[in-house]
SERO-4910 file (N, C-alpha, C, O; in steps of 0.05 Angstrom, whole numbers):
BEGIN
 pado doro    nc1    nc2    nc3   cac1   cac2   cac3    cc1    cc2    cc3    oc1    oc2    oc3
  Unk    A    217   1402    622    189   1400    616    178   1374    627    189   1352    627
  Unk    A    150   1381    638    143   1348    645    121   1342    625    106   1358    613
  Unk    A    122   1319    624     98   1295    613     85   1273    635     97   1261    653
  Unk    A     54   1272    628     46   1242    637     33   1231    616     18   1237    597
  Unk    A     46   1207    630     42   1185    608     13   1175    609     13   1158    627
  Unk    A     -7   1176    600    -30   1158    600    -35   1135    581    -39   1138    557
  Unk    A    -33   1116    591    -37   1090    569    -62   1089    568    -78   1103    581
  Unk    A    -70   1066    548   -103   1061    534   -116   1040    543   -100   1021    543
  Unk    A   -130   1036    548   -146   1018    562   -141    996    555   -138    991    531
  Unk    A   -137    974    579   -120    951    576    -82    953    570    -71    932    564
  Unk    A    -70    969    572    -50    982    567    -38    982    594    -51    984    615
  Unk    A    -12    979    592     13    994    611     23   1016    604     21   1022    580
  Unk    A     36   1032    623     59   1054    615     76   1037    605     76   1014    613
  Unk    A     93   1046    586    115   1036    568    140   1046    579    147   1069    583
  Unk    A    150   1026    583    179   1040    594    195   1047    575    213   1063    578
  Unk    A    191   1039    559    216   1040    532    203   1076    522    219   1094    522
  Unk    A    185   1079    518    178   1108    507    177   1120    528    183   1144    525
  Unk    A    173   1115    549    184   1133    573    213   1140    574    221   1162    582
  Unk    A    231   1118    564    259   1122    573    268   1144    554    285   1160    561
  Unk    A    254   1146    528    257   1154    509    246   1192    513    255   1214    505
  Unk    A    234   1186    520    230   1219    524    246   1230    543    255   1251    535
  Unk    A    255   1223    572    275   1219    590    291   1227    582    297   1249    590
  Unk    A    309   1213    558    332   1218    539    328   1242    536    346   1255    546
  Unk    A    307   1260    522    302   1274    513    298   1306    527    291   1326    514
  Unk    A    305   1306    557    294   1323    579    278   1326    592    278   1342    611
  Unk    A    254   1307    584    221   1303    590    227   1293    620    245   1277    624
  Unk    A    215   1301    637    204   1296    672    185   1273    653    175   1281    632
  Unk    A    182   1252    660    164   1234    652    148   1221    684    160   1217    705
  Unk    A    121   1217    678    103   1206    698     93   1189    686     90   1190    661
  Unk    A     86   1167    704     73   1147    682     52   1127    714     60   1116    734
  Unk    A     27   1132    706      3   1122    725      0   1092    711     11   1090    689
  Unk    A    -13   1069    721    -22   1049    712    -48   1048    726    -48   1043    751
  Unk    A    -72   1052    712    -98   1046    719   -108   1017    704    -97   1007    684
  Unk    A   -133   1005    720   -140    987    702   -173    996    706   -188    994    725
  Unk    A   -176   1007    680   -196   1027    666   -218   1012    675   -240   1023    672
  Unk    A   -218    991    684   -253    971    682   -254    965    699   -278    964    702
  Unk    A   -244    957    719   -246    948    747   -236    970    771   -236    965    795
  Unk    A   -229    995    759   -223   1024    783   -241   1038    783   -237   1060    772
  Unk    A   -268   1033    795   -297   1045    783   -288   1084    791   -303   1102    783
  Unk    A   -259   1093    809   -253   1120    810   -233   1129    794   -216   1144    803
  Unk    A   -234   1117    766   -213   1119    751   -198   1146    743   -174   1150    738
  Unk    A   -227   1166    745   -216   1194    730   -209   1198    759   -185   1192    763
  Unk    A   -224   1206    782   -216   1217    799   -183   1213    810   -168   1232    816
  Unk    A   -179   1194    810   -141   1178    817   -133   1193    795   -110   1203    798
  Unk    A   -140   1195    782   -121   1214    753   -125   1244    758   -106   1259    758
  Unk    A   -143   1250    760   -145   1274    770   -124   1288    792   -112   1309    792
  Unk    A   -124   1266    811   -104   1280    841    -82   1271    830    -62   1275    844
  Unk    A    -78   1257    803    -54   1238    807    -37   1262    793    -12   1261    794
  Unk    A    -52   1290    776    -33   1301    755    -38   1324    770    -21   1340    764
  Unk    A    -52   1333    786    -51   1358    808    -29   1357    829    -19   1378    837
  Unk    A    -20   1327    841      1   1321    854     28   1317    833     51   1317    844
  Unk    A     28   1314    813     60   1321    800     57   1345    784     76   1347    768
  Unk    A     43   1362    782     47   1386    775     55   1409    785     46   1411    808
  Unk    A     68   1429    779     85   1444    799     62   1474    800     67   1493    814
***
């Protein structure tokens, strides 16, 4: 099964709950945007979960 990871504004992907789902069988993705200064924030997210989806 896959997951992506989206963190919260001002936020990183977490590696530790990444590793953790990993453990778990999870395909894990994990993007780092910085929500305030990427004025194409959705769009990069947009191609970013159409390109790891099967």
């Amino acid at each position: 099964m896959k997951a992506i990871w989206i963190h919260g504004m001002g936020g990183s992907p977490n590696q530790e709950k990444i590793a953790l789902m990993e453990q778990y069988g999870w395909e894990t993705h994990a993007l780092h945007l910085d929500y305030v200064q990427e004025p194409l924030r959705f769009e990069i997210l947009r191609d970013y979960l159409y390109q790891t989806s099967d």
